[in-house]
NUKOLDO-684942 format. One line per field, with one value per residue (C-alpha): residue number from 0; x, y, z. Coordinates in pm, 1 decimal. Layout:
# residues N
i: NUM	... .
xx: X	... .
yy: Y	... .
zz: Z	... .
***
This chain:
# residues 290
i: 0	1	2	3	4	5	6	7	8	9	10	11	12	13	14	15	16	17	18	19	20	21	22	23	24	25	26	27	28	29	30	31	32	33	34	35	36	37	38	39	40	41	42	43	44	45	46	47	48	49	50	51	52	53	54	55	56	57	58	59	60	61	62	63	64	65	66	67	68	69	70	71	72	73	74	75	76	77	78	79	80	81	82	83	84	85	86	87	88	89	90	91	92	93	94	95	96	97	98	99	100	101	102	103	104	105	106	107	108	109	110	111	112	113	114	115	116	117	118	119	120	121	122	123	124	125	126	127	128	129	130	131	132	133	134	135	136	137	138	139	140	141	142	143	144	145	146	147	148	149	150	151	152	153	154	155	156	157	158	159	160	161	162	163	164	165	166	167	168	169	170	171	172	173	174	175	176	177	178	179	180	181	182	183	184	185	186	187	188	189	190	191	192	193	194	195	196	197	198	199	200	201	202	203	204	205	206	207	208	209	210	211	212	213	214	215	216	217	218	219	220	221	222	223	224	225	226	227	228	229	230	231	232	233	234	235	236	237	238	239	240	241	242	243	244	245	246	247	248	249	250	251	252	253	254	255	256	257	258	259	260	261	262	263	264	265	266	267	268	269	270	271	272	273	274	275	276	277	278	279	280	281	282	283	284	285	286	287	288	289 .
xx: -2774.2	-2469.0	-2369.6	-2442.0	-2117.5	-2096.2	-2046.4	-2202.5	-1996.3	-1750.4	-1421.7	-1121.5	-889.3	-1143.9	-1013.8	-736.1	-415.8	-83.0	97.6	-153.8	-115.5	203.2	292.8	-23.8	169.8	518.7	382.3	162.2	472.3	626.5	356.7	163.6	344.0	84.7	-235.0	-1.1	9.9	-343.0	-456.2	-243.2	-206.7	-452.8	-786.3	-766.9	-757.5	-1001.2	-1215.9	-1159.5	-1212.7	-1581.3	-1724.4	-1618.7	-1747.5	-2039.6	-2125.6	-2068.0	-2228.0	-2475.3	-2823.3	-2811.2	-3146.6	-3066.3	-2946.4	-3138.7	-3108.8	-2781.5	-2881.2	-2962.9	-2663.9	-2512.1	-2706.7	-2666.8	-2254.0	-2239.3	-2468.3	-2265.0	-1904.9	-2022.4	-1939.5	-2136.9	-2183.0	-2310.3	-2025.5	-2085.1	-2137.6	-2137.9	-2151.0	-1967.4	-1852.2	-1451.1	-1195.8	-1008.8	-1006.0	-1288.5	-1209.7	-1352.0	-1175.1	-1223.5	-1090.5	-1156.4	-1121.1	-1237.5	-1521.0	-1601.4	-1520.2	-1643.2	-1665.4	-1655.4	-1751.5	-1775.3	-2094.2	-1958.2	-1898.9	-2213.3	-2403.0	-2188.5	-2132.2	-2365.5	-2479.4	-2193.2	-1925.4	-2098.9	-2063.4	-1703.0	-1651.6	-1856.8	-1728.6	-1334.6	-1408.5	-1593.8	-1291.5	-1061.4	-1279.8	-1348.0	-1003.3	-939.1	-672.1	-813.1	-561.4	-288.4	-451.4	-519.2	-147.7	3.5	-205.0	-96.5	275.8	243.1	80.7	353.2	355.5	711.4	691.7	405.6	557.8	902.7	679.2	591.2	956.8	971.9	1033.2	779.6	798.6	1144.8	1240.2	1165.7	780.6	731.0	843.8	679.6	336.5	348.9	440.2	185.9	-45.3	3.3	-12.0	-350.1	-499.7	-507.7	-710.0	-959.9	-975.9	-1094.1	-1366.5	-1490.3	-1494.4	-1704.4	-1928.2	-1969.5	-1996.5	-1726.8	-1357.5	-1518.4	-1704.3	-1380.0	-1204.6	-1502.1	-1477.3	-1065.4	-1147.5	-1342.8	-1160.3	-893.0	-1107.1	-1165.1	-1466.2	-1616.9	-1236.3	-1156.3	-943.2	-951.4	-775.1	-552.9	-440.4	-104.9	-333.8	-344.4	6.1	46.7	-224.8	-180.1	-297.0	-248.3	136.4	318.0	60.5	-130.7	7.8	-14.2	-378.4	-297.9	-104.3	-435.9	-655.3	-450.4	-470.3	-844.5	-858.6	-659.4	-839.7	-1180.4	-1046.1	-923.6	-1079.6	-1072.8	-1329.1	-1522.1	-1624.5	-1679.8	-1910.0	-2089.8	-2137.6	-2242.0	-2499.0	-2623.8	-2695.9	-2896.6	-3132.4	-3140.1	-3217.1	-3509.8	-3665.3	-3697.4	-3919.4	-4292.3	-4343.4	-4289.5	-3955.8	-4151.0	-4523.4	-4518.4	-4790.5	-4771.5	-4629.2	-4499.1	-4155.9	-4062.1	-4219.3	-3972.5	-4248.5	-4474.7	-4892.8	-4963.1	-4761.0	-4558.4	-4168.6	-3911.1	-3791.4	-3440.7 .
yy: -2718.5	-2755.3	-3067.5	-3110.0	-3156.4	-3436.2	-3279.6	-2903.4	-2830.3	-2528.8	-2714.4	-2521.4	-2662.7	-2504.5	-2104.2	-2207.3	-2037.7	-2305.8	-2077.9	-2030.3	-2444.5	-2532.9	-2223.3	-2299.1	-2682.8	-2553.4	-2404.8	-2681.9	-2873.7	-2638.2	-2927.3	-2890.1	-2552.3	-2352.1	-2495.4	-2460.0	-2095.5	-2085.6	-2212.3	-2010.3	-1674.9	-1645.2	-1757.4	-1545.8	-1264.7	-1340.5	-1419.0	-1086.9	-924.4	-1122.6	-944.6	-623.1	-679.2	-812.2	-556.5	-276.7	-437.3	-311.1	-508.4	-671.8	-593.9	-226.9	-210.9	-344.7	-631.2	-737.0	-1052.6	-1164.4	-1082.2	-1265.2	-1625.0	-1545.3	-1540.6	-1837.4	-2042.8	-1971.4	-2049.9	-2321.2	-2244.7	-2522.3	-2298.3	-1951.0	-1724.8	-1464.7	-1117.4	-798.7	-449.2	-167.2	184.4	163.0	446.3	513.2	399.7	130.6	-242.8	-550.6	-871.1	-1209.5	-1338.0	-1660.6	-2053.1	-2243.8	-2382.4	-2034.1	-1765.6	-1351.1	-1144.3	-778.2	-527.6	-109.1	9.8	280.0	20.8	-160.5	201.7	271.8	-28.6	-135.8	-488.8	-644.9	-478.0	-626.0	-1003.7	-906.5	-823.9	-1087.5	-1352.5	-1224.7	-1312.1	-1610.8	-1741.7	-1719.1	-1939.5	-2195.2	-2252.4	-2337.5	-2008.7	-1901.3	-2097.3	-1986.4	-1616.1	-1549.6	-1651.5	-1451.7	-1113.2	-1216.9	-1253.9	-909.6	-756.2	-840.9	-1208.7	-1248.4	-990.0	-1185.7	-1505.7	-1338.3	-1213.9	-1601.5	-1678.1	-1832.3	-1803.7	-1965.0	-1831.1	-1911.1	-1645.2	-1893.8	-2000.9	-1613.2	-1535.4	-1838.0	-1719.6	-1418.8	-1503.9	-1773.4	-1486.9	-1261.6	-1569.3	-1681.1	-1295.5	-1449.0	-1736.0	-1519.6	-1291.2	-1542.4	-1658.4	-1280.0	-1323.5	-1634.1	-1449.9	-1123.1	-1274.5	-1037.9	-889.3	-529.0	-615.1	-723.6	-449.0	-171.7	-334.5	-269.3	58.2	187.0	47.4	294.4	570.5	579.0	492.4	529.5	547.0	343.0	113.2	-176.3	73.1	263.6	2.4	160.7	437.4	168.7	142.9	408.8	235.2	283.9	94.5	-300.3	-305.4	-621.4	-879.8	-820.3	-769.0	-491.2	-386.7	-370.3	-716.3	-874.3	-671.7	-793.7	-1186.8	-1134.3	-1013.5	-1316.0	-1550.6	-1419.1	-1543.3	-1872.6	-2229.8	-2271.9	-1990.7	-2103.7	-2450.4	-2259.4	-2072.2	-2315.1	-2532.8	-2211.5	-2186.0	-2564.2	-2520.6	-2182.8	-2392.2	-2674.2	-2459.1	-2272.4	-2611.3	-2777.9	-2479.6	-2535.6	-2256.9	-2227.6	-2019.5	-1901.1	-1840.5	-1827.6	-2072.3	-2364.3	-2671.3	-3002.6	-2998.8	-3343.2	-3206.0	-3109.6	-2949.4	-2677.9	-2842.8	-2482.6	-2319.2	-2675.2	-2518.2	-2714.8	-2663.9	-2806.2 .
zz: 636.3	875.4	996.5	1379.6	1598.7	1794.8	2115.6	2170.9	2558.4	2532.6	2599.3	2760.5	2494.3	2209.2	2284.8	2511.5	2383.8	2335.8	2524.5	2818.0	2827.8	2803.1	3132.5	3319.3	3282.6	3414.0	3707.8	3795.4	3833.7	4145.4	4321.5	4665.6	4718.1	4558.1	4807.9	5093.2	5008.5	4920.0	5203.2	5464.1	5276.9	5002.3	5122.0	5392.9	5198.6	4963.4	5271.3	5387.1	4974.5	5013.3	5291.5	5208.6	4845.8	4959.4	5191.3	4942.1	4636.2	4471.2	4351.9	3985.8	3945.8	4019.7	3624.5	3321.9	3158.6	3360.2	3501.6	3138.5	3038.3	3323.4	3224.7	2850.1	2874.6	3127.9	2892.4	2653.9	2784.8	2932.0	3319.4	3488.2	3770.0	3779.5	4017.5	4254.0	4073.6	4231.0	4120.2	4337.7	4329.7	4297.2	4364.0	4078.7	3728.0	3676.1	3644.1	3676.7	3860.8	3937.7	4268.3	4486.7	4436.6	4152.7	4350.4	4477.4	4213.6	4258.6	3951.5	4047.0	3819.0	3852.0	3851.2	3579.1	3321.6	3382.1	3364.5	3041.0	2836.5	2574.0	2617.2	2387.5	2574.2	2891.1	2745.8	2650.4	2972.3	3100.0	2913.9	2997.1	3346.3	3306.7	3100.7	3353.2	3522.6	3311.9	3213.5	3586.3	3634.2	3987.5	4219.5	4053.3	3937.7	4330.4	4405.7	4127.5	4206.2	4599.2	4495.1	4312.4	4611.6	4853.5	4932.3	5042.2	5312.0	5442.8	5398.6	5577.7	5831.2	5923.5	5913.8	5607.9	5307.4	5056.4	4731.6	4536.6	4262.8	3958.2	4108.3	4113.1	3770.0	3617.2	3760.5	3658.7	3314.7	3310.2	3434.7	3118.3	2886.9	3031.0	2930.3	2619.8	2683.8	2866.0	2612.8	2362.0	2575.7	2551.2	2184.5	2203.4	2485.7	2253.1	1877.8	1758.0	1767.3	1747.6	2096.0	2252.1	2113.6	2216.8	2581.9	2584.3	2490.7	2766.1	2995.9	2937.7	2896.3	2497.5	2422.0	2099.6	1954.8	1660.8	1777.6	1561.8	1319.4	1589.0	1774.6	1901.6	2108.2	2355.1	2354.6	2636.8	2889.3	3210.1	3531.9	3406.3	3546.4	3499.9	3523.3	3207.1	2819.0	2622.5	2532.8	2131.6	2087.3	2280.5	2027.4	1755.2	1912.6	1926.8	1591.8	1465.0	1648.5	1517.1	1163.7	1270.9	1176.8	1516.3	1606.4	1309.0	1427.4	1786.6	1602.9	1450.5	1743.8	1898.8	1600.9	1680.3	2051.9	2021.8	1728.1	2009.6	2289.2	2080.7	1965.4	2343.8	2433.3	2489.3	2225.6	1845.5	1770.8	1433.1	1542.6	1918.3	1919.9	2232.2	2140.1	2363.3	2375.3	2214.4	1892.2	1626.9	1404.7	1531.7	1449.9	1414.5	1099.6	1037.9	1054.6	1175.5	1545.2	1449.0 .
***
């Protein structure tokens, strides 16, 4: 039998790359700059990203099994709070995104990948998004995808000039680092490096490809410009990750709140007969709950 953790909550440091840390910490640093931004530049948009979203967006209950899915990967990264999710028809090559506040966060998905993934590559994708969030990167995410989307003509337009040269740089390096991070969360949403891997690949168009084995075909990708590392050195990280002691214990705490979760239910997990919750052994066929 496995011996129960102490504490079964997700914590940020538990997937959290070194790297991801140590920038997210440098940038932190540039102070009250950031909100200033935030508040006059950035939330405006995202205001303005919301409605439009929102009035596009398609019903979750419009495809199977997705709002599952939905509860299934925040349960299991922990997110105390379930975001915004919305489905919509995108121009282009399909994507998903996370915008908005850390109080407020929107996941926005294509409608092609939720027709066309299979339900791992959904908590991949899923549980990429719900990373970011978790680890806290939406302030400085909505500033960095701001910054790369023309900022400081904005900010000159105001007749100012708010972003130095070094705060830009260092949040969009921080950006690429924290890719990472988020891309071990889908790991721990999807249960394996083949999920993660599956998800990168249709994304770019090749699904059902190989990948784990031909990793430099995603060497050409298109689409993910500056902001985001190459495809196969994140499939590689995954892959490494996946056989790290670190991932282990994740997976066994993972292993310890699914048997908790199944034994406070007010049925047997082995015979389905009704049972009070505080029992730990089913008065029907005897088993264990725990």
């Amino acid at each position: 039998m496995l011996e129960a953790p102490t504490d079964l909550w997700l914590r940020i440091e538990e997937f959290q790359t070194s790297s991801d840390r140590s920038a997210l910490e440098l940038v932190r640093v540039t102070g009250i700059l950031p909100y200033i931004v935030n508040q006059l530049l950035v939330k405006p948009k995202d205001r303005k990203l919301r409605e439009l979203i929102s009035s596009q967006g398609i019903p979750l209950n419009h495809f199977r099994d997705l709002e599952r899915v939905i509860q299934e990967v925040a349960y299991v990264i922990c997110l105390e709070t379930l975001p915004a999710i919305y489905v919509v028809t995108m121009t282009g090559a399909p994507n998903a995104f996370t915008f908005g506040t850390d109080d407020a966060p929107v996941i926005v998905a294509d409608r092609r990948l939720v027709e066309n993934m299979g339900v791992n590559e959904l908590r991949a994708l899923l549980g990429h998004e719900m990373g970011h969030i978790k680890s806290g990167h939406m302030l400085y995410h909505s500033l960095a995808q701001t910054l790369a989307g023309g900022i400081e003509m904005s900010a000159s337009l105001m007749g100012f000039n708010m972003i130095s040269m070094p705060m830009r740089l260092a949040l969009l390096a921080w950006q690429r680092e924290s890719e990472f991070s988020a891309d071990r969360a889908s790991l721990v949403a999807s249960g394996a490096s083949s999920h993660v891997v599956a998800m990168f690949a249709t994304l770019v168009g090749m699904s059902g490809v190989s990948i784990e084995k031909n990793t430099s075909l995603l060497d050409n990708v298109t689409g993910l410009f500056q902001t985001h590392p190459n495809l196969s050195l994140r499939a590689a990280a995954v892959l490494k990750f996946s056989k790290s002691e670190e991932y282990d214990k994740i997976v066994k705490t993972m292993a310890h709140r699914r048997l908790l979760r199944l034994a406070l239910s007010p049925t047997c997990r082995f015979c389905g007969s009704a049972k009070e919750i505080k029992v730990t052994f089913c008065p029907t066929c005897g088993k264990s709950q725990i």
